[in-house]
N, C-alpha and C positions, 0 to 999 in steps of 0.2 A: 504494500500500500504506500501512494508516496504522500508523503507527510510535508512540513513548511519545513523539516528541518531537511528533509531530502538534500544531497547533494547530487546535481546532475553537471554532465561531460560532452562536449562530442565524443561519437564512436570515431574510431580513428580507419583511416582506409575510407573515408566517403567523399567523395569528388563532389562539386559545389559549381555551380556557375552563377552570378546572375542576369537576370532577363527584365528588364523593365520593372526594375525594383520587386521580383520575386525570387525567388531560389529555388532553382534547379537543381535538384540531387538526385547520386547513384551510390547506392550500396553495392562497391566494386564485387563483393563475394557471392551474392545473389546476382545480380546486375539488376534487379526492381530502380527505376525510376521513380523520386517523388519530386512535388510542386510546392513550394508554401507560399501562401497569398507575405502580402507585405509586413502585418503583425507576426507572423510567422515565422518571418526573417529577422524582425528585429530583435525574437527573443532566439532563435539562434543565432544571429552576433553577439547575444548578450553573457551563451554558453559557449566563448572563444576560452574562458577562463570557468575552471569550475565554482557553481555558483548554486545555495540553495534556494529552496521553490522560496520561502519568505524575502532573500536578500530581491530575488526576479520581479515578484510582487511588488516589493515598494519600487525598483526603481520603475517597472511600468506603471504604475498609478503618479508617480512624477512627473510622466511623459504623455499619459492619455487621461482625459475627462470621464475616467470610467472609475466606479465604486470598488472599493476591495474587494468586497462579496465576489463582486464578479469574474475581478481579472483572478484573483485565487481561484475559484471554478475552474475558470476558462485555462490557466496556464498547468493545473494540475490535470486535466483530463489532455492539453496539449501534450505533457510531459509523459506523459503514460501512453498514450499513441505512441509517440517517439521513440519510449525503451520499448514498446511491443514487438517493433519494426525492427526494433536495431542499431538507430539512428544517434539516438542517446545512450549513455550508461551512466549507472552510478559512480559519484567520485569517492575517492578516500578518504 
């Protein structure tokens, strides 16, 4: 379960492009293609350096006109997509 105290990572080995402010990626081991809209990317630039789900939280609610509640929802169900895939891991 991932928690505020979560620590999350890029997975290493994942190729990245971007495209008109979205992020193109490849999970080279699979070769699965994914897309992230704009928010999506900014919280994977955000996991250049490991970072937990609460530090993610505050700096997005800095950035965007959106409620805690929310972006915590929203960044913990993102983050969990992420290590489902692959794309994340947990840090040390």
């Amino acid at each position: 379960m991932i928690t505020l105290e979560t620590r999350l990572m890029h997975t290493p080995d994942i190729l990245t492009s971007e495209v008109d402010g979205e992020l193109v990626m490849m999970d080279v081991d699979s070769g699965t293609y994914f897309n992230l809209d704009p928010i999506g990317t900014d919280i994977w630039r955000r996991l250049e350096s490991p970072a937990s789900i609460s530090e993610l939280c505050a700096a997005l609610q800095r950035d965007y006109d959106t409620d805690a509640a929310t972006i915590q929802r929203d960044v913990q169900a993102f983050a969990g997509d992420m290590l489902k895939k692959g794309l994340l891991r947990l840090a040390d």
